[in-house]
N, C-alpha and C positions, 0 to 999 in steps of 0.2 A: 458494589457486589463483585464477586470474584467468577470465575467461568473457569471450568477445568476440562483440559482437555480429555475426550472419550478414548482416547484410542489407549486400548492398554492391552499387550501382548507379553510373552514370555522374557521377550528382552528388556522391557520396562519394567519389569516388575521391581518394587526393592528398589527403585533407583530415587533419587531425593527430589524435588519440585523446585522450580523456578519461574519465579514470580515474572510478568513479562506485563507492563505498565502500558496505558494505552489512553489517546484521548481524540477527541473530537479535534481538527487541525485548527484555532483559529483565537485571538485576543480577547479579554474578556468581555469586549462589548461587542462583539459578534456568537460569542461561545455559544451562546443563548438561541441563536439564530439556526445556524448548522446543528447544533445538540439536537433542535427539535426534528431535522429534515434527513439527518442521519441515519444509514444504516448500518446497524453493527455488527462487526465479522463474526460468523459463525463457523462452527467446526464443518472440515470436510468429511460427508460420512463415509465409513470402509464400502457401503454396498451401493452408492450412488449410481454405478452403471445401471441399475434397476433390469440385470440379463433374463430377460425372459424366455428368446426363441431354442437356445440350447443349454438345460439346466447343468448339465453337466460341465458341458466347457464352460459356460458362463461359472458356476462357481471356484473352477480352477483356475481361471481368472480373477475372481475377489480373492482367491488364496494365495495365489504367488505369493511368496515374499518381494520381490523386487515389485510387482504395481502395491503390497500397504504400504511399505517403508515409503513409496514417491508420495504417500496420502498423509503419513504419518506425521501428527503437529503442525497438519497446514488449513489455513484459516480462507474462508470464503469473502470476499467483499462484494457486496450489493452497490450499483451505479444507484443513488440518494435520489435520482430526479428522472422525467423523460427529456429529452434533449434531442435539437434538430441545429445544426451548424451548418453554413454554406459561405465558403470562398467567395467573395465576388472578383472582379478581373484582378485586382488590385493583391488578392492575395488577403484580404483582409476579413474575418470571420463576420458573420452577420448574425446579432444578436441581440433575440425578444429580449427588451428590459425587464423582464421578470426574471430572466436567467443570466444576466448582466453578470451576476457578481460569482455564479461558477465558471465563470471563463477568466483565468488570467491573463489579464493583459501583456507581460510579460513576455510569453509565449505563442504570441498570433502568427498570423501569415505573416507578419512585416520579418520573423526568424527565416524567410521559404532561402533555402541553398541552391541554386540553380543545378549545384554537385549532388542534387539530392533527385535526379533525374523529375523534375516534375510533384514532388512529393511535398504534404506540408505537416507542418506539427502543430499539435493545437491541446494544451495542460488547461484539465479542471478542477477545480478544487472541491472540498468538501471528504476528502480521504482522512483517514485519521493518522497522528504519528505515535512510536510505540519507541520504548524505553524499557534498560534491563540494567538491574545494578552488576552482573555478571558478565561475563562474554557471552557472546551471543549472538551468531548468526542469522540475518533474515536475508530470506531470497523471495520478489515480487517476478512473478511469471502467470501468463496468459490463462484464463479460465477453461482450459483446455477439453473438458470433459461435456462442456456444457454450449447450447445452442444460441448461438448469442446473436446479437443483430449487429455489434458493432465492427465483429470479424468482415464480413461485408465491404467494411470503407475502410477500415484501417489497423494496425497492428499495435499492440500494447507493448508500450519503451517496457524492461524487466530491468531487473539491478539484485544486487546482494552489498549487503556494508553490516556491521556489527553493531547492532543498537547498544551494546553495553561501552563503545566505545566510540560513538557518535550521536548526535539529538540531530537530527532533520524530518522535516516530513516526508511520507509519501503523496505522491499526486495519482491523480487520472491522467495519465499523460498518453497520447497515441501518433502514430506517425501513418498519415493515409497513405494509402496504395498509392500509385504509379497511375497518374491521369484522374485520382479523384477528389474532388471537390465539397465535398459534402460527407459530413456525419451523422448516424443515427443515436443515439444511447437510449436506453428503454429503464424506468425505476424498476427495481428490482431483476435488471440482470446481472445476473456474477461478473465483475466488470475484472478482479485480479483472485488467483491466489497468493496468499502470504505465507510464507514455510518458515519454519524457524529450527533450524540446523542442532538438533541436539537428541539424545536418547533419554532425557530428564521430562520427568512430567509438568506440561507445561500450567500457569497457574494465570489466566489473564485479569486482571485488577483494572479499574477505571480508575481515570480522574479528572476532575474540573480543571479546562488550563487558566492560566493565569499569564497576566502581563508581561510577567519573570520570566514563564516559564515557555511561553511564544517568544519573546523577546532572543532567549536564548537558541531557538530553532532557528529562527532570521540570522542570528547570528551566523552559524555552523555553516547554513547555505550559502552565505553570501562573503565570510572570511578569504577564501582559497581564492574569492576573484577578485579582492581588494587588499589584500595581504602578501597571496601569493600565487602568480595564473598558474594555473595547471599543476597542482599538488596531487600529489599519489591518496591514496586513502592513508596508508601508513602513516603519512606526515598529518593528514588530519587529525588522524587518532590520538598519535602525539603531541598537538596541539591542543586535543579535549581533555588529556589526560593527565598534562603538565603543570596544570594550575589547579586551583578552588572550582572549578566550573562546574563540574561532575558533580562536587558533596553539596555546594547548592542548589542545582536541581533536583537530584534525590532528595534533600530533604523538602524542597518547596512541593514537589510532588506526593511526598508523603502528608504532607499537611493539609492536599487536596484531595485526598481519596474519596471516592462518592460509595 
């Protein structure tokens, strides 16, 4: 099934659609797993401030142009689970085996930077990754709008990279405050917004991942630090872009559509 973005104004009008591919992040003998515990991005709505105490200024605040445009084509994520994390001395996350497997190992306390004044980082998984046969800008930034419990203990990593010229997943990934120890996350709170940098009507499309098509995400993440440290995005791009890679995921993806 296809989801089409609401937002349509004067400047959208007449402008042509762009299909923007999206999947549950995980191999096929997990897909099953996450698919079911997943929450899926929903649109951010224009009147979300919900301004009641002054109708006036409050509506000439949902009218600005400059606050729809920051609204405009941006997608809500839902945190899939409730979640409780705690450091022990060691730096090392302490975690129910029932939540075992959203916590990447990967990225525990044993990453803590001493440079990093006291602070630690800790990626969950269960986010989904998205794909564009087109250019195509995404930017993951903070749920800024909304009341959240994880603001609290830590701060949400942001990023922008061009899905039409990169495959990697997003994460839950957060970097705690300065002397904190412990994480909250709540099921169903807005844990990221996802924007997607264009004036084109966006068209989002599902689909089943496949071995291929995780295999290839692992890939893209994991190249630049066995290939090459510290590569620019440009260099990656041109690395996704130089070969076959691209037209066989597009079409493995297309042979997956749900």
């Amino acid at each position: 099934m296809s989801d089409l973005c609401p937002h349509e104004n004067s400047s959208l009008t007449n402008k042509e659609n762009i299909i923007v591919y999206w999947s549950t992040w995980a191999n096929e003998e997990t897909w099953s797993f996450y698919n079911l515990v997943k929450k899926s991005p929903f649109w951010l709505p224009q009147d979300h401030l919900n301004l009641h105490t002054d109708k006036k200024r409050g509506q000439a605040l949902l009218h600005c142009p400059a606050h729809q445009s920051a609204k405009t084509n941006t997608l809500v994520l839902n945190f899939p689970i409730d979640i409780h994390i705690v450091f022990d001395e060691k730096g090392i996350p302490i975690v129910d085996n029932k939540y075992a497997r959203f916590v990447n190992r990967n990225f525990d306390g044993s990453d803590h930077d001493d440079k990093m004044t006291n602070r630690y980082y800790i990626q969950f998984a269960g986010a989904p990754i998205f794909f564009c046969e087109d250019d195509l800008e995404m930017e993951i930034f903070p749920p800024y709008l909304h009341d959240v419990s994880a603001t609290q203990y830590a701060a949400l990593t942001v990023g922008k990279f061009n899905i039409g010229k990169w495959f990697r997943p997003i994460y839950f990934d957060y970097m705690l405050w300065n002397g904190k120890r412990e994480i909250v996350l709540k099921e169903n709170d807005p844990a990221m917004y996802i924007r997607f940098h264009t004036n084109k009507r966006i068209i989002l499309q599902e689909f089943k991942s496949t071995n291929f098509i995780y295999s290839t995400g692992r890939a893209c993440e994991s190249v630049s630090r066995q290939y090459k440290d510290r590569q620019s995005l440009q260099e990656r791009y041109d690395l996704f872009g130089s070969g076959s890679t691209k037209k066989a995921l597009l079409q493995e993806i297309k042979k997956n559509i749900l």
